[in-house]
C-alpha positions, 0 to 999 in steps of 0.5 A: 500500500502506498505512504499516500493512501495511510496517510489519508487512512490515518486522516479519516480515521482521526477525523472520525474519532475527533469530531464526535467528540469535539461536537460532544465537548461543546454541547451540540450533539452528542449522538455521534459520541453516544453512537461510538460508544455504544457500539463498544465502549472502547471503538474510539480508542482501537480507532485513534490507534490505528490511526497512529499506526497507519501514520507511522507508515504515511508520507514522511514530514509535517504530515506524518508528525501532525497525524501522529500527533492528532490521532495520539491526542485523539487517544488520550481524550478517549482514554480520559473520557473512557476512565471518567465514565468508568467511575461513576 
């Protein structure tokens, strides 16, 4: 498979992590997020990784560093939201 063609893996899959909870964060909807979870609880952050992982095997340079970077933010979010909802 191409560099090219993980990258843009990579990008889609942080988008699809990113945003649910982006819209969830600021009081818009929170279907998305709900929809993610209910799925199984843990689908953002299996997806966040792969996103990582086909980043780590995407076009070298500023891409590379900000999908890592986005998609590891993205994984840290999920496992914060993942451990408060766990405790109550």
């Amino acid at each position: 498979m191409s560099r090219k063609y993980c990258s843009y893996i990579s990008a889609t899959l942080c988008f699809l992590t990113l945003l649910p909870l982006t819209l969830a964060a600021i009081h818009w909807l929170q279907g998305p997020l709900e929809f993610l979870l209910s799925v199984h609880p843990h689908l953002p952050c299996l997806l966040s990784g792969l996103g990582v992982i086909a980043a780590l095997f995407g076009k070298k340079g500023d891409w590379k560093f900000n999908l890592i970077l986005f998609n590891t933010l993205s994984l840290s979010l999920h496992l914060i939201l993942i451990t408060n909802l766990s405790i109550f």
